[in-house]
MMTF fields as JSON, N, C-alpha, C and O atoms, coordinates in Angstrom:
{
  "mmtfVersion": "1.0.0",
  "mmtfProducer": "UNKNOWN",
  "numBonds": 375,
  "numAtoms": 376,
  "numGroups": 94,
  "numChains": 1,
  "numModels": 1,
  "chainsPerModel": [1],
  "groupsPerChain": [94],
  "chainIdList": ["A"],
  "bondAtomList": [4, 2, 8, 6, 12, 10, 16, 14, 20, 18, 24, 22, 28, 26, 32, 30, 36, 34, 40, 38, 44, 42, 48, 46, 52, 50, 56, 54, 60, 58, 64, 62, 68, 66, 72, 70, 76, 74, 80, 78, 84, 82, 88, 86, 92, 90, 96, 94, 100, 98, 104, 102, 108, 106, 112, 110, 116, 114, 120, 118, 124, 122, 128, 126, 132, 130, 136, 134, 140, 138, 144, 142, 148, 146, 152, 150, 156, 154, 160, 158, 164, 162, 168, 166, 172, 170, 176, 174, 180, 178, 184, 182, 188, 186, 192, 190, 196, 194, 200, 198, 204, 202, 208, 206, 212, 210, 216, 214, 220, 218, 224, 222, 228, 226, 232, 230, 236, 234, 240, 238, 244, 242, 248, 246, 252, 250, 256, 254, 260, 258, 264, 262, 268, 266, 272, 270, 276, 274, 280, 278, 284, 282, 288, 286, 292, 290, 296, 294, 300, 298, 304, 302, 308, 306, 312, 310, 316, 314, 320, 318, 324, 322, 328, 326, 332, 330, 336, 334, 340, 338, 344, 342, 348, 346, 352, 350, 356, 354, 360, 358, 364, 362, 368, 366, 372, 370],
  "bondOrderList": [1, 1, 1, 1, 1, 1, 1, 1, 1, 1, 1, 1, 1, 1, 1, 1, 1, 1, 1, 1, 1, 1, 1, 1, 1, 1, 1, 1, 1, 1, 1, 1, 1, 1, 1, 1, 1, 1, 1, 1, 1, 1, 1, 1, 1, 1, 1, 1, 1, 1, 1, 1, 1, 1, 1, 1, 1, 1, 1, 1, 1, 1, 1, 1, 1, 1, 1, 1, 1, 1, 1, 1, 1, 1, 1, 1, 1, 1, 1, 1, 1, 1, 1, 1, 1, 1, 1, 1, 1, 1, 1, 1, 1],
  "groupList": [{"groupName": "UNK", "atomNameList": ["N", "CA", "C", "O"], "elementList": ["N", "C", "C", "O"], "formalChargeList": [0, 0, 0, 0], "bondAtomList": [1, 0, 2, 1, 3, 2], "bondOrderList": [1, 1, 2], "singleLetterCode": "X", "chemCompType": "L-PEPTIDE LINKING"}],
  "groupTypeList": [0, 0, 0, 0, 0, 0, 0, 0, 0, 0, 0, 0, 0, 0, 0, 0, 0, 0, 0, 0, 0, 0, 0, 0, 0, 0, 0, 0, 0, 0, 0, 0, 0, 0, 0, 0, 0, 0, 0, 0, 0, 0, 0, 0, 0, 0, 0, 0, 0, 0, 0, 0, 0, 0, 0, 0, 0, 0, 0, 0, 0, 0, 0, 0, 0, 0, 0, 0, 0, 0, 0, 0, 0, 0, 0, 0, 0, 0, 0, 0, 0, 0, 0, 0, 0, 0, 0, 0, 0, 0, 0, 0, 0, 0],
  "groupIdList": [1, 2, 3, 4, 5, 6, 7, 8, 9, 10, 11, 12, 13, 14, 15, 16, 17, 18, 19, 20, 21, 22, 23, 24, 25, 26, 27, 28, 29, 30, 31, 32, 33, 34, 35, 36, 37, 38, 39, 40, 41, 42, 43, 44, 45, 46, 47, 48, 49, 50, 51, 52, 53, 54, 55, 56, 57, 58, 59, 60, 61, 62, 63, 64, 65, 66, 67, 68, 69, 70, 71, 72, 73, 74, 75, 76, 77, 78, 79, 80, 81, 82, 83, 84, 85, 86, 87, 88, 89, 90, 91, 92, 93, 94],
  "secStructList": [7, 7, 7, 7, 7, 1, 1, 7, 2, 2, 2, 2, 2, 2, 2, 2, 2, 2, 2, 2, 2, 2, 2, 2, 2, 2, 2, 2, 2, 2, 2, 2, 2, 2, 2, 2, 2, 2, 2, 2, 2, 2, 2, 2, 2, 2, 2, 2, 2, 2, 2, 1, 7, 7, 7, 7, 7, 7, 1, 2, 2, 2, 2, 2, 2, 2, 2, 2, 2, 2, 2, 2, 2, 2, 2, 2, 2, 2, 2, 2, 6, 2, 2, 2, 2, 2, 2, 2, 2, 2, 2, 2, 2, 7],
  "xCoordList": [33.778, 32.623, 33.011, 34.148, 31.694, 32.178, 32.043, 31.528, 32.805, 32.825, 31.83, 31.348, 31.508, 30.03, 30.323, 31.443, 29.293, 29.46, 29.83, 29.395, 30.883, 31.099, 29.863, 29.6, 29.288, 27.927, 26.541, 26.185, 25.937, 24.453, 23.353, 23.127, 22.694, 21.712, 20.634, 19.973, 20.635, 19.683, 20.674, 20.025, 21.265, 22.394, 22.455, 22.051, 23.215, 23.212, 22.117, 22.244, 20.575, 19.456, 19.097, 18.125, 19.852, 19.585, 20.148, 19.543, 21.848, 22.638, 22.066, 22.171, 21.29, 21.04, 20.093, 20.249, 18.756, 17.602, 18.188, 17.776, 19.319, 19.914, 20.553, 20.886, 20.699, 21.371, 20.373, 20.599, 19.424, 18.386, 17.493, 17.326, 17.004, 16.632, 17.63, 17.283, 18.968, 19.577, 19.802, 19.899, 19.907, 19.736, 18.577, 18.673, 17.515, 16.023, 16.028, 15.489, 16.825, 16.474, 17.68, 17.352, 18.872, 19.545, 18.725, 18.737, 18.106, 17.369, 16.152, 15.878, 15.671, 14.247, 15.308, 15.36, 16.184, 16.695, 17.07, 16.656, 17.767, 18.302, 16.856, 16.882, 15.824, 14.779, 14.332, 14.307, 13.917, 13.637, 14.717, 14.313, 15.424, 17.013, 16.506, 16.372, 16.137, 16.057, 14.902, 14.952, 13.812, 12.521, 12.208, 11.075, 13.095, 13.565, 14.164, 13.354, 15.015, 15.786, 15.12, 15.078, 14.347, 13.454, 12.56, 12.477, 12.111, 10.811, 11.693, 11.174, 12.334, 13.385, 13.882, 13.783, 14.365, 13.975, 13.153, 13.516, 11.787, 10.691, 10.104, 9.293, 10.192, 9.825, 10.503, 9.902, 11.669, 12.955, 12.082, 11.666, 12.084, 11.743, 9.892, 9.346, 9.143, 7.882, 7.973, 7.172, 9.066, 9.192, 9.453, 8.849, 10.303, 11.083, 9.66, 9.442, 8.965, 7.837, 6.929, 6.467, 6.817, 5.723, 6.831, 6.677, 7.676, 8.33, 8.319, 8.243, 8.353, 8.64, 7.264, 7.326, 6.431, 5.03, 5.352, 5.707, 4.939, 5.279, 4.532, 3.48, 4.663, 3.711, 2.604, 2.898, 1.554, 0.714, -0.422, -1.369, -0.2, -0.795, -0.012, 1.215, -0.577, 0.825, -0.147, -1.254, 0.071, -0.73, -1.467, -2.645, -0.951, -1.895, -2.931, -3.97, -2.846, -4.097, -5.093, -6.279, -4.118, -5.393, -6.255, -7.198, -5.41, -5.737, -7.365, -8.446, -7.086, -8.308, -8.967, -10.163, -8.745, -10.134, -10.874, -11.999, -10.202, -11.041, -11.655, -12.333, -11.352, -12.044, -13.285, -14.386, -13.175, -14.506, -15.205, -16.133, -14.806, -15.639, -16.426, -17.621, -15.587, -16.731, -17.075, -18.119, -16.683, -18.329, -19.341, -20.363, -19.18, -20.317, -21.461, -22.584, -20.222, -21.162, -21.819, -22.94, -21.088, -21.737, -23.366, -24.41, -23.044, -24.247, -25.109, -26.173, -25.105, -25.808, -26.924, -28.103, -25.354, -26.434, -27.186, -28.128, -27.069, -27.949, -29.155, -30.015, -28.981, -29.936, -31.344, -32.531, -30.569, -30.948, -32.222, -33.379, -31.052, -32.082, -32.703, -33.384, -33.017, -34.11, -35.034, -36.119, -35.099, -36.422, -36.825, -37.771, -36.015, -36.598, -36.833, -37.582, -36.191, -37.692, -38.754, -39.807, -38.644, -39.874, -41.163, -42.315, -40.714, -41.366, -41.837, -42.83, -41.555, -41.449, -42.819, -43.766, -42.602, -43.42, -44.683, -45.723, -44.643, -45.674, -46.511, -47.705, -45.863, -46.756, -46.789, -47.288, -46.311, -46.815, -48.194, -49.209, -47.965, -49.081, -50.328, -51.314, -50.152, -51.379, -51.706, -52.72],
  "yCoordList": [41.035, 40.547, 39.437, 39.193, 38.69, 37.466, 38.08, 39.119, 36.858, 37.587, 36.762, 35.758, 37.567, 37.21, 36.358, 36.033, 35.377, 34.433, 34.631, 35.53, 33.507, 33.937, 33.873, 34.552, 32.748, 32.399, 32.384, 31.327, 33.369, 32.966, 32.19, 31.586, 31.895, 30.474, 31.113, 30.384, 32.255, 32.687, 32.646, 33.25, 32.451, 32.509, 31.646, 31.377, 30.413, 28.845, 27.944, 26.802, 28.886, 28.208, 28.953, 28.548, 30.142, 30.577, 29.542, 28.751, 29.601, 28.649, 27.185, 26.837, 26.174, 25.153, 24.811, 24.065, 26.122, 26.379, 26.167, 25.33, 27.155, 27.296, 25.824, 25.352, 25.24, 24.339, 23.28, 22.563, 23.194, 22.475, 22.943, 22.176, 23.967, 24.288, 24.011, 23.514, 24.391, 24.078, 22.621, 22.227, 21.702, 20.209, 19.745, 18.808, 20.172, 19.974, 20.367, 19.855, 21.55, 22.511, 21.398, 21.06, 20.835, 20.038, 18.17, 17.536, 17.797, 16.443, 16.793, 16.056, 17.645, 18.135, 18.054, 16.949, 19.129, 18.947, 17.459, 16.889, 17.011, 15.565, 14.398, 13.303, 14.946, 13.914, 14.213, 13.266, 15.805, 16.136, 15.187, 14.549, 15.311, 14.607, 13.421, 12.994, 12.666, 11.247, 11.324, 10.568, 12.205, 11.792, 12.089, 11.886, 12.54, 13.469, 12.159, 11.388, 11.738, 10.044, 9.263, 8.62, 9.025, 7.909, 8.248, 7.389, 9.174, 9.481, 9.235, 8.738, 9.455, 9.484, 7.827, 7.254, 7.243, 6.041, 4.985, 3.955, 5.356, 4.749, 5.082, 4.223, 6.209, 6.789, 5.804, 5.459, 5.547, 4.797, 3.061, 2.355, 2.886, 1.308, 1.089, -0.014, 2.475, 2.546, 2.379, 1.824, 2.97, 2.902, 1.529, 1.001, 0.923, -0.239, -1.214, -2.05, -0.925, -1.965, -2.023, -2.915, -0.536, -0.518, -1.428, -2.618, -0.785, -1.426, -2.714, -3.229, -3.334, -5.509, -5.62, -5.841, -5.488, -5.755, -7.831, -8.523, -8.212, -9.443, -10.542, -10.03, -11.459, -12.418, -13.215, -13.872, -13.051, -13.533, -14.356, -14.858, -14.423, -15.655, -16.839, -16.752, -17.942, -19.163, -19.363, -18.92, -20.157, -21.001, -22.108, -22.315, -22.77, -23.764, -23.07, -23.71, -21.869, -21.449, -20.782, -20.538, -20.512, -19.639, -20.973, -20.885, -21.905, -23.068, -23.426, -23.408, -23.694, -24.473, -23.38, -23.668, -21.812, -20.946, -21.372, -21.834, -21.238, -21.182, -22.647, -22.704, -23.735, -25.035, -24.673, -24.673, -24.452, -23.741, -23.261, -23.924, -22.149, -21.293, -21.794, -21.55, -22.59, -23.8, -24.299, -24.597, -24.952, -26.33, -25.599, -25.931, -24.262, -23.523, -22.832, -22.659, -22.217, -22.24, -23.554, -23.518, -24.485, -25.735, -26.065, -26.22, -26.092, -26.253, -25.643, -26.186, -23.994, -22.835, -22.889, -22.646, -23.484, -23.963, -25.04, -25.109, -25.865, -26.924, -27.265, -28.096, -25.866, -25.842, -25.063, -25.383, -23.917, -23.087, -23.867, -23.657, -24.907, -25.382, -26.516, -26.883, -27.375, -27.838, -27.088, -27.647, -25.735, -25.27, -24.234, -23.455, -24.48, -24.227, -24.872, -24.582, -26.622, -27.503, -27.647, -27.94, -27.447, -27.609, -26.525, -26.933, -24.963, -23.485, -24.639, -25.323, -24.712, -25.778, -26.649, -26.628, -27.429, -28.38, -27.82, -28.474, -26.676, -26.29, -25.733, -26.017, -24.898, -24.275, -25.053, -24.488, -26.07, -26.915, -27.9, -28.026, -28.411, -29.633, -28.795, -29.432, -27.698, -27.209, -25.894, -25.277],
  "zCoordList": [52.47, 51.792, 50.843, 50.44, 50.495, 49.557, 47.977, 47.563, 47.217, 45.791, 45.406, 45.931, 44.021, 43.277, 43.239, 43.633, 42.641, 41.478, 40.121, 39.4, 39.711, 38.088, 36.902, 35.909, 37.522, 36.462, 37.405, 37.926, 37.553, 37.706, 38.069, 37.02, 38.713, 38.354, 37.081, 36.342, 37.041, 35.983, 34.658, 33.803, 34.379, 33.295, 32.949, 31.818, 34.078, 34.02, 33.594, 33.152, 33.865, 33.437, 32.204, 31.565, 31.728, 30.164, 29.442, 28.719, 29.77, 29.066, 28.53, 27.354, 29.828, 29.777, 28.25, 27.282, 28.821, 27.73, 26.272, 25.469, 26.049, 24.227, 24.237, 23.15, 25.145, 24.468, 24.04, 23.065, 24.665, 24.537, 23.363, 22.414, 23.378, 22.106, 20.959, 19.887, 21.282, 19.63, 19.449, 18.287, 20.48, 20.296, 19.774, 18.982, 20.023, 19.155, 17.953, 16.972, 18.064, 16.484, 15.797, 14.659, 16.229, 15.365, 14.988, 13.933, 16.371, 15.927, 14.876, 13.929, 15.083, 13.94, 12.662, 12.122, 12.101, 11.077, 10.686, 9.676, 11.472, 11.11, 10.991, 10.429, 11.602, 11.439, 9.853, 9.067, 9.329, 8.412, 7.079, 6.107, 7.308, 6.475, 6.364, 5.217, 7.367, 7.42, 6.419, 5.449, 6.562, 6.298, 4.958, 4.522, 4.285, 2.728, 2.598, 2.084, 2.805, 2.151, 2.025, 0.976, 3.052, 3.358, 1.913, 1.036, 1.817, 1.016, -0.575, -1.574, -0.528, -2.133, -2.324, -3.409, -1.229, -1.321, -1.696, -2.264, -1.278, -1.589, -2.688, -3.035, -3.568, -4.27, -5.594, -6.612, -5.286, -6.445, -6.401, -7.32, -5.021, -4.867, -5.411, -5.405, -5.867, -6.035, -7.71, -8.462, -7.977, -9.562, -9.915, -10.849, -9.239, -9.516, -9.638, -10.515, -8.741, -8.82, -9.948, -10.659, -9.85, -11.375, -12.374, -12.65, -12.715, -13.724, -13.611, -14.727, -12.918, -13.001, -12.024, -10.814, -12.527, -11.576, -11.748, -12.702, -10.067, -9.616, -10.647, -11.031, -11.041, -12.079, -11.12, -10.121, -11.537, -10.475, -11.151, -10.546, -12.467, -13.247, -13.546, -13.496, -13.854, -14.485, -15.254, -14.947, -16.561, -17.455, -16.613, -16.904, -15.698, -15.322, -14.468, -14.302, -13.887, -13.615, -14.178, -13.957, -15.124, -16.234, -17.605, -18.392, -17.293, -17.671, -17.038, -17.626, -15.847, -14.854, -14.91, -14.921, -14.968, -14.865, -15.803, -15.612, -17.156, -18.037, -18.591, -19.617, -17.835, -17.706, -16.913, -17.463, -15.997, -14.723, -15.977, -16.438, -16.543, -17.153, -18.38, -18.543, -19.321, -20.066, -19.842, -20.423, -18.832, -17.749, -17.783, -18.383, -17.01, -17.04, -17.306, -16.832, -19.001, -19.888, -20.743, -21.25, -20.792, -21.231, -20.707, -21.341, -19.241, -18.709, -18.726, -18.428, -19.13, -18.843, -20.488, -20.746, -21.485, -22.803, -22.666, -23.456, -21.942, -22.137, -21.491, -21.784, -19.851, -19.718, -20.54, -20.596, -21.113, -22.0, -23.157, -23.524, -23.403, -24.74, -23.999, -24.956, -23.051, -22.552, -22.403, -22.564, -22.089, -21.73, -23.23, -23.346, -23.995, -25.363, -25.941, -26.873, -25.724, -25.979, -25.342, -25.909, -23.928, -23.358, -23.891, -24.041, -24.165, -25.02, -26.163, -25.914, -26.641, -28.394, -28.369, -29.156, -27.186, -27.135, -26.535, -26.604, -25.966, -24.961, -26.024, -26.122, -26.867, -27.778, -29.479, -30.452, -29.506, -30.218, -29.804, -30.488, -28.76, -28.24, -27.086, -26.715, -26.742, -26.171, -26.829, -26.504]
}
């Protein structure tokens, strides 16, 4: 008669399974690792930002706003008081 086999195909396909599961169960950990650094990382580079927030005004633009912004009101008075002379005159002469 012939001799067994040393290993199985049901064995050989247990074996295969654990290894595969413990290769997942080791990339999950190592993804978790990554994803814990990653996060502690960003967390450092989130601080860093608050702290030196980027400059996003210059004087020459806060210059020209606030030119815009007295033309505007300039004009906004002058239309203002034309039609409080025109009130003036309306209820003076009729």
């Amino acid at each position: 008669m012939g001799q067994s086999p040393l290993v199985t195909r049901s064995e050989l396909r247990k074996r295969k399974e654990e290894q595969a599961r413990l290769a997942e169960e080791q990339s999950k950990a190592a993804e978790r690792a990554y994803e814990k650094r990653e996060k502690e990382i960003s967390n450092v580079y989130r601080k860093e930002l608050k702290k030196h927030k980027p400059v996003t005004k210059s004087r020459s633009s806060e210059r020209v706003k606030q030119k815009e912004r007295s033309s505007f009101l300039n004009k906004a008075i002058i239309v203002v008081l034309l039609l409080l002379i025109i009130v003036m005159l309306a209820v003076f002469f009729i």
